[in-house]
Gaussian input, Z-matrix of N, CA and C with variables (Angstrom, degrees):
# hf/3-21g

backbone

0 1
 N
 C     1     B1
 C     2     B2     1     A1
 N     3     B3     2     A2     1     D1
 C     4     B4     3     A3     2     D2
 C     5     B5     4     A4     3     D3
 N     6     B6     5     A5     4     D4
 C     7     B7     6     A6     5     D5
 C     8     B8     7     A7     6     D6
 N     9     B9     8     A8     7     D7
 C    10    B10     9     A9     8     D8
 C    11    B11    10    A10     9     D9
 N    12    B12    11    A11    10    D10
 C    13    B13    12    A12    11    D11
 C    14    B14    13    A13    12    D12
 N    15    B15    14    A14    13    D13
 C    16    B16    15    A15    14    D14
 C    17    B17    16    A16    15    D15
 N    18    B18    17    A17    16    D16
 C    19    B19    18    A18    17    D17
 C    20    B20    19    A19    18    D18
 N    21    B21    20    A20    19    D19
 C    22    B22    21    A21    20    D20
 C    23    B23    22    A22    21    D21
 N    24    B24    23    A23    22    D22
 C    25    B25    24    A24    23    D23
 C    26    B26    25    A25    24    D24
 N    27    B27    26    A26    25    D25
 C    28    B28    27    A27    26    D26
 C    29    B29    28    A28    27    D27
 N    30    B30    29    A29    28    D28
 C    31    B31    30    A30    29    D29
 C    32    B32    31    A31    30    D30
 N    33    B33    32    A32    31    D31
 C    34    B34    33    A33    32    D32
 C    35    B35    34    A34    33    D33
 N    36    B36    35    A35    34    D34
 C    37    B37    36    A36    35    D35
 C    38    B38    37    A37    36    D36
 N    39    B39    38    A38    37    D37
 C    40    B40    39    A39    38    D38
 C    41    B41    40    A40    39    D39
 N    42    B42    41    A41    40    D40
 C    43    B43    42    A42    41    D41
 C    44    B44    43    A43    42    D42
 N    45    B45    44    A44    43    D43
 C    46    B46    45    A45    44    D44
 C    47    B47    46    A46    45    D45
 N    48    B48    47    A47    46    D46
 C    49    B49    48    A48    47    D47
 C    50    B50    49    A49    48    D48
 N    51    B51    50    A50    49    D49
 C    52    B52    51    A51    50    D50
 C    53    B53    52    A52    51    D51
 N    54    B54    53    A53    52    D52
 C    55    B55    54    A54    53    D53
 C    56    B56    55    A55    54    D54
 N    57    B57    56    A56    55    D55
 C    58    B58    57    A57    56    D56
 C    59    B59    58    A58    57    D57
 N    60    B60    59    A59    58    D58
 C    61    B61    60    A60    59    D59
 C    62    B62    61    A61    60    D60
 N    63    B63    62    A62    61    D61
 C    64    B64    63    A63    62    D62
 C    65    B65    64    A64    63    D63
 N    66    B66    65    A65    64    D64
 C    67    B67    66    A66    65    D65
 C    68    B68    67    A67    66    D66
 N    69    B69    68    A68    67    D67
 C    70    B70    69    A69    68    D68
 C    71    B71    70    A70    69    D69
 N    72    B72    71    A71    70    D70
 C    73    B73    72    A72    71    D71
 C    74    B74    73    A73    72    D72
 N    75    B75    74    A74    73    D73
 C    76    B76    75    A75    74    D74
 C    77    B77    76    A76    75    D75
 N    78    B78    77    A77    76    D76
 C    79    B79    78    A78    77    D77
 C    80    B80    79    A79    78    D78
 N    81    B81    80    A80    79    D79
 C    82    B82    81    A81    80    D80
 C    83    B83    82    A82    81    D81
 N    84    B84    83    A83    82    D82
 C    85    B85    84    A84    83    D83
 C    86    B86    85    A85    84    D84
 N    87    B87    86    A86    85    D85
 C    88    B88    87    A87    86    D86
 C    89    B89    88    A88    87    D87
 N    90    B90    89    A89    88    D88
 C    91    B91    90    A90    89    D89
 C    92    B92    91    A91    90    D90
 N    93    B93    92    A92    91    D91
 C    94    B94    93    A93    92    D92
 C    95    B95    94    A94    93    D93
 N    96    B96    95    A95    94    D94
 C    97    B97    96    A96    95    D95
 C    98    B98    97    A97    96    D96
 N    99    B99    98    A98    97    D97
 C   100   B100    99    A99    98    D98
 C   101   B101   100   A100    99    D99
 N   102   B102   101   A101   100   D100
 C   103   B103   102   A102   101   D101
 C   104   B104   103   A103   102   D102
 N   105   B105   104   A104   103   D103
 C   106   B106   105   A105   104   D104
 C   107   B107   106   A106   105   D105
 N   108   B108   107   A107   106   D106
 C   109   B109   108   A108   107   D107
 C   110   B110   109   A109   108   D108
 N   111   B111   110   A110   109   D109
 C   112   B112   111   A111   110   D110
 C   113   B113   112   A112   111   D111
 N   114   B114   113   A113   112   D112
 C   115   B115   114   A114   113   D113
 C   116   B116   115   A115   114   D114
 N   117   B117   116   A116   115   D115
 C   118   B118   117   A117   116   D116
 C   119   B119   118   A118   117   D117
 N   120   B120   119   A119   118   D118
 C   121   B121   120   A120   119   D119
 C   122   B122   121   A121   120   D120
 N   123   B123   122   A122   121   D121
 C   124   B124   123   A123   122   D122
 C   125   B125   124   A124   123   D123
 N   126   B126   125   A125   124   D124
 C   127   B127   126   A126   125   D125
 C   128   B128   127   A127   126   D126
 N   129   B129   128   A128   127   D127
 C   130   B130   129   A129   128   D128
 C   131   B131   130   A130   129   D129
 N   132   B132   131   A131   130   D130
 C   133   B133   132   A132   131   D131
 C   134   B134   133   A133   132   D132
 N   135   B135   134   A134   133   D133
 C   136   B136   135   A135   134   D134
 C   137   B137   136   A136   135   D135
 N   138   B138   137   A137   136   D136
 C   139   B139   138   A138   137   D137
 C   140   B140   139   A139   138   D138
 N   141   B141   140   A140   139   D139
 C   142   B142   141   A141   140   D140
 C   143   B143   142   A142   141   D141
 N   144   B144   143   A143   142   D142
 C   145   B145   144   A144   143   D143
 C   146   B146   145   A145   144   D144
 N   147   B147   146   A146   145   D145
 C   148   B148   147   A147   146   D146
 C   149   B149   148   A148   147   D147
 N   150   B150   149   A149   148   D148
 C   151   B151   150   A150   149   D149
 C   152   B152   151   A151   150   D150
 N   153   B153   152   A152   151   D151
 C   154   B154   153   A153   152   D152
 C   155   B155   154   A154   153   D153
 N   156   B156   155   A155   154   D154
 C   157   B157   156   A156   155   D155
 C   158   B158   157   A157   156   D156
 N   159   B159   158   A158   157   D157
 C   160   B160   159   A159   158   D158
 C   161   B161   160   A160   159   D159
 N   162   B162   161   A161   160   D160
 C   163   B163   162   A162   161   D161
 C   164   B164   163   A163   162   D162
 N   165   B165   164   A164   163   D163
 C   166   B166   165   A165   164   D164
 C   167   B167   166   A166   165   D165
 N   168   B168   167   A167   166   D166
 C   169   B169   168   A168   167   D167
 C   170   B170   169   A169   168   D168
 N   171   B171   170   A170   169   D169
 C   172   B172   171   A171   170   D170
 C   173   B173   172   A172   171   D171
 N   174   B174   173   A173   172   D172
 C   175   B175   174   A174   173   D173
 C   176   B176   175   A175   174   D174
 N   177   B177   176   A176   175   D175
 C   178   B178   177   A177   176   D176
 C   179   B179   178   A178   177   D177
 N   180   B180   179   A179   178   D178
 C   181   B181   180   A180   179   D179
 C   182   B182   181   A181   180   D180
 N   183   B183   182   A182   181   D181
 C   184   B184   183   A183   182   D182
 C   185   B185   184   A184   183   D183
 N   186   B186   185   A185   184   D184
 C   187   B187   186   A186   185   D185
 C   188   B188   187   A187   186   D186
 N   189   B189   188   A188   187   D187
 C   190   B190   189   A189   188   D188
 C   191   B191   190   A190   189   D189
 N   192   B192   191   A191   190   D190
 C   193   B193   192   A192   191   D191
 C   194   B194   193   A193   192   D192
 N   195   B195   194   A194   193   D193
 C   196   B196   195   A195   194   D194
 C   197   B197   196   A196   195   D195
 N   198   B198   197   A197   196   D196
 C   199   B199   198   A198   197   D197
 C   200   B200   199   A199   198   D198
 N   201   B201   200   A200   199   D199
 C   202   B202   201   A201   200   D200
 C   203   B203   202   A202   201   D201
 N   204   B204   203   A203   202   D202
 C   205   B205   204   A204   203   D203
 C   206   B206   205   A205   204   D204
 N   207   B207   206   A206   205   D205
 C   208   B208   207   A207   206   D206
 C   209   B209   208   A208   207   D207
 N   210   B210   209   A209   208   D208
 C   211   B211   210   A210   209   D209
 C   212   B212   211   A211   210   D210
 N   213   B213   212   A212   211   D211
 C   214   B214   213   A213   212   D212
 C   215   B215   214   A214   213   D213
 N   216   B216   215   A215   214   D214
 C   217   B217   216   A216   215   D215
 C   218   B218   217   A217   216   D216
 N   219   B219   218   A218   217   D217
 C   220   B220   219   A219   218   D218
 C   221   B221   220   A220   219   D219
 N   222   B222   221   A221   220   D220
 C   223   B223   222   A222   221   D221
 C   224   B224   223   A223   222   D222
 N   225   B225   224   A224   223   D223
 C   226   B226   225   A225   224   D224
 C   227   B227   226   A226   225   D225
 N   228   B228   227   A227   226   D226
 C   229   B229   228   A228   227   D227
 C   230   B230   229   A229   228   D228
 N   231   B231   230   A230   229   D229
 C   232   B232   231   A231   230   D230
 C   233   B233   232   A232   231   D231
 N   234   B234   233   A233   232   D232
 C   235   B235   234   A234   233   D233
 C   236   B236   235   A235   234   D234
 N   237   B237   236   A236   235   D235
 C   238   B238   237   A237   236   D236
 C   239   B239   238   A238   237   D237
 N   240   B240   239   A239   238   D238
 C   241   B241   240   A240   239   D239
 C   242   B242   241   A241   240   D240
 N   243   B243   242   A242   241   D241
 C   244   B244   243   A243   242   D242
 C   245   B245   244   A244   243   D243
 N   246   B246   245   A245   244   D244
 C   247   B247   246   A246   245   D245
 C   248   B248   247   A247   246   D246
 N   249   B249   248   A248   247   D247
 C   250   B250   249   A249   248   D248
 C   251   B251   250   A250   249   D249
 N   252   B252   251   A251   250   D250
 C   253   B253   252   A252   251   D251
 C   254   B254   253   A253   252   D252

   B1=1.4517
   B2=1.5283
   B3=1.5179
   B4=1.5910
   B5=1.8070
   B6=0.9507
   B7=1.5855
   B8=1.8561
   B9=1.4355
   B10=1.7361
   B11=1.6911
   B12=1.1800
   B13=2.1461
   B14=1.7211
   B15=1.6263
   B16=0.8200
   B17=1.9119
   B18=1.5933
   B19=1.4847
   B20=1.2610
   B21=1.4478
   B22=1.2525
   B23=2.2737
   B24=1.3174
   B25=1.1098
   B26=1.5059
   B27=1.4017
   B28=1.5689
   B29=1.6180
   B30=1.2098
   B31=1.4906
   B32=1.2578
   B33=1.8254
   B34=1.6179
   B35=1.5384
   B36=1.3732
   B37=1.4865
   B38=1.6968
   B39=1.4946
   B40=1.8469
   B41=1.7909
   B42=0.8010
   B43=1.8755
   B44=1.2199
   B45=1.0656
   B46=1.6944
   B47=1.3584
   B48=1.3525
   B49=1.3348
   B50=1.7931
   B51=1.1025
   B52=1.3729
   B53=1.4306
   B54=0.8704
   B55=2.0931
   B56=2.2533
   B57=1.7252
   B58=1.8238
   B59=1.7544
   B60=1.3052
   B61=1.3888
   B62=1.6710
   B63=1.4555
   B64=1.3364
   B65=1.1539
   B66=1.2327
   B67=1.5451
   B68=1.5607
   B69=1.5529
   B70=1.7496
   B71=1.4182
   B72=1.3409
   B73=1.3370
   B74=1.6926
   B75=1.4184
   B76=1.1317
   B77=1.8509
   B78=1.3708
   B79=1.0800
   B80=1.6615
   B81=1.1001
   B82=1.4916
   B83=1.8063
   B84=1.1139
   B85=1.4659
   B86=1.1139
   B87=1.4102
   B88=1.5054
   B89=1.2358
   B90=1.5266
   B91=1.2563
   B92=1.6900
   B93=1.2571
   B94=1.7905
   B95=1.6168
   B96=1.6045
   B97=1.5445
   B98=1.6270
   B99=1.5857
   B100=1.5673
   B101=1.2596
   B102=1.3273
   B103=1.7976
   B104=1.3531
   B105=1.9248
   B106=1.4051
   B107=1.9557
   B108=1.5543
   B109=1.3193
   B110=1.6447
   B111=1.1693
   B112=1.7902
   B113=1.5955
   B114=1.4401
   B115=1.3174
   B116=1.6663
   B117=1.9681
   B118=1.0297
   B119=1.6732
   B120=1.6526
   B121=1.5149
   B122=1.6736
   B123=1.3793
   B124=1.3726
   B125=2.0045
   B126=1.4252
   B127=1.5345
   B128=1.2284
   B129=1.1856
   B130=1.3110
   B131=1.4551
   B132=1.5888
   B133=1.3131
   B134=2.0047
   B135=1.1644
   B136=1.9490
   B137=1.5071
   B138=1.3910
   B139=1.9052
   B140=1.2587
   B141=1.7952
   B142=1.2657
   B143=1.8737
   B144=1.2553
   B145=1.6407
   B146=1.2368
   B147=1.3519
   B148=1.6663
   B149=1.3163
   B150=1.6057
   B151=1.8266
   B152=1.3498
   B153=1.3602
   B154=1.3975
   B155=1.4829
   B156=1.4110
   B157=1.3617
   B158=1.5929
   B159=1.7565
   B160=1.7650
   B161=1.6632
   B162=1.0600
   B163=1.2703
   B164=1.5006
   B165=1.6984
   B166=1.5363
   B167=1.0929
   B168=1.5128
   B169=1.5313
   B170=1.9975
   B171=1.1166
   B172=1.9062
   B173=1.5513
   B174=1.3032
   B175=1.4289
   B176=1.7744
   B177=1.4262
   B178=1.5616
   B179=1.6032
   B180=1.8710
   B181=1.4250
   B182=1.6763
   B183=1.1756
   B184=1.8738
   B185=1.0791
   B186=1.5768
   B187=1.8655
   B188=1.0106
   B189=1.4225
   B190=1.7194
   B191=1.5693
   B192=0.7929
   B193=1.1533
   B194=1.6749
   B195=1.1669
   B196=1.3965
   B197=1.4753
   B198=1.2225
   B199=1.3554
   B200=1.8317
   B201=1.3081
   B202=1.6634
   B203=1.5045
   B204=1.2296
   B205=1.1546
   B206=1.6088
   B207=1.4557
   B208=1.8039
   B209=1.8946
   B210=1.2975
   B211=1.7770
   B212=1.2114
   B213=1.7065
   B214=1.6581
   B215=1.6767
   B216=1.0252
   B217=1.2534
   B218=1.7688
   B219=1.5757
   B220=1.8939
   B221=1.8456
   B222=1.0718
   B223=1.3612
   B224=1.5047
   B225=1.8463
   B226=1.3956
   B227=2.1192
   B228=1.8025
   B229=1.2301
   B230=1.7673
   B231=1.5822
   B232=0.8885
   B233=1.3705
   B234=1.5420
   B235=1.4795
   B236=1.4886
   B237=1.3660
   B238=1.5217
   B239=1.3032
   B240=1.8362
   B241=1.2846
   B242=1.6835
   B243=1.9369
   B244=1.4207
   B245=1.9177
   B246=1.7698
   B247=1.6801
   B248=1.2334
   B249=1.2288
   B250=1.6421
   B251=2.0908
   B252=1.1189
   B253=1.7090
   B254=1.3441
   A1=109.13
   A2=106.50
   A3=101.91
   A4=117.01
   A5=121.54
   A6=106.80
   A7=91.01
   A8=102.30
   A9=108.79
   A10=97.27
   A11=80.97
   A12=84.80
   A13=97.94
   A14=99.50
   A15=120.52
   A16=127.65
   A17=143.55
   A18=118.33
   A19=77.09
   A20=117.06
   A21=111.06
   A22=100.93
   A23=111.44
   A24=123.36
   A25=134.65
   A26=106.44
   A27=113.39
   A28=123.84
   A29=131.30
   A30=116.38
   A31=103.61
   A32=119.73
   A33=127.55
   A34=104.08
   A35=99.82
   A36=120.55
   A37=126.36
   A38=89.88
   A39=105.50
   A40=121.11
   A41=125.59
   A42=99.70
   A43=115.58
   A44=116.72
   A45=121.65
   A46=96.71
   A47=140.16
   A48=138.76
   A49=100.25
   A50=115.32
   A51=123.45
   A52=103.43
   A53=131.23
   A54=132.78
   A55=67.95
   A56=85.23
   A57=99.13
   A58=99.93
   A59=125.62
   A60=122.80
   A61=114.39
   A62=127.67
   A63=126.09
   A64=112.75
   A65=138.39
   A66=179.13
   A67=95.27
   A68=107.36
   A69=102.17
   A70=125.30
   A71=105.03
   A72=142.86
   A73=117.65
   A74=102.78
   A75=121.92
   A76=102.02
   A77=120.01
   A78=119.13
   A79=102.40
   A80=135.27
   A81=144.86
   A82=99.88
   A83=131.42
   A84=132.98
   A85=114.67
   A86=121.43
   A87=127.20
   A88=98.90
   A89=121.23
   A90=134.56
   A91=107.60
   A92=100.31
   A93=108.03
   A94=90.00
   A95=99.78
   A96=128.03
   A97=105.63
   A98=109.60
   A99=97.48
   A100=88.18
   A101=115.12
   A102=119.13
   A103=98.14
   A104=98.86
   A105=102.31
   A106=125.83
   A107=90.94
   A108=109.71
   A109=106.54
   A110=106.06
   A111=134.95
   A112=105.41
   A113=117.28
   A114=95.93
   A115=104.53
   A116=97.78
   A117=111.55
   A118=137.79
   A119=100.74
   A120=131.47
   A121=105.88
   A122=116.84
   A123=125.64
   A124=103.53
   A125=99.75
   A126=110.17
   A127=96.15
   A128=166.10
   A129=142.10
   A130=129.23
   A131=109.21
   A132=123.80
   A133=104.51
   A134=100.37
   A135=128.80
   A136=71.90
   A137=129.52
   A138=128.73
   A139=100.95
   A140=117.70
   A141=125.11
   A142=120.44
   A143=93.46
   A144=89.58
   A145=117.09
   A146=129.16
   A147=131.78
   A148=132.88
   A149=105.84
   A150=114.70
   A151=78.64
   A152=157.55
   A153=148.28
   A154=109.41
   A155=134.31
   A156=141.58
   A157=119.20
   A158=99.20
   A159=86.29
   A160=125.02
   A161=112.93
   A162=118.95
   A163=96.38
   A164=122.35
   A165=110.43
   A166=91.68
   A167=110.35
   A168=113.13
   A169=100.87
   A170=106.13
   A171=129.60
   A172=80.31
   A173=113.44
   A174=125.89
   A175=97.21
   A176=82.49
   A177=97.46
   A178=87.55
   A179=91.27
   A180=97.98
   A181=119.68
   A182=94.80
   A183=92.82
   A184=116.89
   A185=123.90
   A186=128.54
   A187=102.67
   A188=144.59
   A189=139.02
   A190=111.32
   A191=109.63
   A192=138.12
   A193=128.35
   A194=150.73
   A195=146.36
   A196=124.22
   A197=101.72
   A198=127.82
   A199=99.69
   A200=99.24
   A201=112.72
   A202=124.64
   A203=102.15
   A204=122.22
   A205=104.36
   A206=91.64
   A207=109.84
   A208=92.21
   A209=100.65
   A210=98.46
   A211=143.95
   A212=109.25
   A213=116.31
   A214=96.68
   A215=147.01
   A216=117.80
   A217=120.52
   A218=92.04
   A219=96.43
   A220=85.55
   A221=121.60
   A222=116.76
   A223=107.14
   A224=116.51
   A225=127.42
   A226=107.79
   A227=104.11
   A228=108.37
   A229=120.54
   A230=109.32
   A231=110.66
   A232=121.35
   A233=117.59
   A234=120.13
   A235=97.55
   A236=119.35
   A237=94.85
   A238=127.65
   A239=118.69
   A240=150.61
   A241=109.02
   A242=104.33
   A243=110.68
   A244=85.03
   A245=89.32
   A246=69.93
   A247=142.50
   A248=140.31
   A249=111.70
   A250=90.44
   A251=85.32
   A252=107.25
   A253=132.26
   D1=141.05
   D2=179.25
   D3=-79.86
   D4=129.47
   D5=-174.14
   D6=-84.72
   D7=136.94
   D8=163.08
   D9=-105.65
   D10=145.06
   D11=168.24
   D12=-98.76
   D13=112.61
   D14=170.98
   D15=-79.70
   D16=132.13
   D17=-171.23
   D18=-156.30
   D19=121.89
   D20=171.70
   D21=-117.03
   D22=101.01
   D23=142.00
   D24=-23.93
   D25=88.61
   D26=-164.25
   D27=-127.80
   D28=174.67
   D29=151.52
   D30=-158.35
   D31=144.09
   D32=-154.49
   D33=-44.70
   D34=-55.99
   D35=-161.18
   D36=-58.93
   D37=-14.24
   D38=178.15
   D39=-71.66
   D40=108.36
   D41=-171.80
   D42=-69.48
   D43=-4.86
   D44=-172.32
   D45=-93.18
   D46=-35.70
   D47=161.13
   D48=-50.23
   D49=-60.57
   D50=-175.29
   D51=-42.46
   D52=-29.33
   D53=-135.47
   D54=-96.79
   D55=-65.02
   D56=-157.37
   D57=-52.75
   D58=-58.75
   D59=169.89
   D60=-36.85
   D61=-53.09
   D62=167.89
   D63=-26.88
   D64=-85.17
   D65=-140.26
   D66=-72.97
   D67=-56.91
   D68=173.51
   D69=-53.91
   D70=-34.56
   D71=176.77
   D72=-44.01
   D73=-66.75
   D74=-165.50
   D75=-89.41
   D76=-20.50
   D77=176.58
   D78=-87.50
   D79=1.13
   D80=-159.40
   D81=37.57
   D82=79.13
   D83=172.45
   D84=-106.61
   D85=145.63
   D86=-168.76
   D87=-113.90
   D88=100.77
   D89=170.80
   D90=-105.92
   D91=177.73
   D92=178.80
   D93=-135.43
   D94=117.80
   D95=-176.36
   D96=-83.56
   D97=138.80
   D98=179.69
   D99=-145.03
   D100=111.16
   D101=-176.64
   D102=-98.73
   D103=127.60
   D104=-176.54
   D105=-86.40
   D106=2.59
   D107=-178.04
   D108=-81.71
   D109=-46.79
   D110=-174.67
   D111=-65.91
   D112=-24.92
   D113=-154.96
   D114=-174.27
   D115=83.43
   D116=-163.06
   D117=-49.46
   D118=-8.35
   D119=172.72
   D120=-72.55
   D121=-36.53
   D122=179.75
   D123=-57.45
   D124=-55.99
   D125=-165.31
   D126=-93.38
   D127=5.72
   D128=127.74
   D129=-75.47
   D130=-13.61
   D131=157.18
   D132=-55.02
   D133=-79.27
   D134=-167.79
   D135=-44.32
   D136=-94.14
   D137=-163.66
   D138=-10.90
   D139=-79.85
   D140=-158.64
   D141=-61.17
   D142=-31.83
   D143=172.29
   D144=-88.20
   D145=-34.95
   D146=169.97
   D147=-91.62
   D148=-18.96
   D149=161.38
   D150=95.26
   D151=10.29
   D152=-143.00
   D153=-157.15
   D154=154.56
   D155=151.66
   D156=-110.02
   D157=10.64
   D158=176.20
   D159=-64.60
   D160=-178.57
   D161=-168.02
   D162=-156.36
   D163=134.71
   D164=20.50
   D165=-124.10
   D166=144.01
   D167=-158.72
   D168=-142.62
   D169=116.89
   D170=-166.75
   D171=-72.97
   D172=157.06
   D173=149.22
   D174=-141.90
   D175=134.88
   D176=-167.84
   D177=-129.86
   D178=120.24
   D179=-175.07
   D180=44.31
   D181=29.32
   D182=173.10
   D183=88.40
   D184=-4.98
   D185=166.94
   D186=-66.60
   D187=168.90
   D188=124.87
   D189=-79.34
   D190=155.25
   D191=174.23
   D192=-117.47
   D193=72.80
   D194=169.76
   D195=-75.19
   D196=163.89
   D197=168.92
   D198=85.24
   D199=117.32
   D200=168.72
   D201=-27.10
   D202=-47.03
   D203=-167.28
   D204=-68.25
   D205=-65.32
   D206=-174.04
   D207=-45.58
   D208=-90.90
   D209=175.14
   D210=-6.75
   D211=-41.11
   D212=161.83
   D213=-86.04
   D214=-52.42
   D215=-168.56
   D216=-60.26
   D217=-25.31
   D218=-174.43
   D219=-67.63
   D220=-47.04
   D221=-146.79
   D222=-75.58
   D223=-32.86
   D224=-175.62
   D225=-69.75
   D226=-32.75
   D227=172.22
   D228=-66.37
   D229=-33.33
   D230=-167.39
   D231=-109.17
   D232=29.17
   D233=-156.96
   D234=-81.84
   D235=-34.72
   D236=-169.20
   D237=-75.44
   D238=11.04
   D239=-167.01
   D240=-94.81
   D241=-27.72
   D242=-160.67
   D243=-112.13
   D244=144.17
   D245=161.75
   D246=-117.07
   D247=-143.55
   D248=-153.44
   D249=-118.38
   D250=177.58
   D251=165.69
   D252=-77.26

């Protein structure tokens, strides 16, 4: 199996983080969480590489990735790629 380094860029309070956190959830996926509210190294990291502070945004192997939506489907296509909890 290929390991992707998974980081999904989030913060509690967003619901669209919420929707994408659900979904991780229920698929049991082992991601590495980086809350940009929590942990000001997270959001000046996400700023400097994307010009941006949206959320919630996957980096797969170091891409970003946006939009909630887009993210659970990359993540629901590709679960048997990610591994579990």
């Amino acid at each position: 199996m290929l390991v992707m380094k998974l980081d999904l860029y989030y913060y509690d309070e967003c619901p669209y983080c919420q929707r994408v956190l659900r979904v991780i959830q229920e698929l049991k996926l082992k991601i590495n969480y980086c809350n940009t509210r929590k942990s000001t190294e997270h959001r000046d990291f996400h700023l400097k590489t994307t010009g941006m502070t949206q959320v919630p945004c996957l980096y797969i192997d170091g891409k970003p990735m946006f939009e909630s939506m887009d993210i659970i489907d990359w993540l629901k296509a590709n679960q048997a790629n990610i591994p579990k909890v």
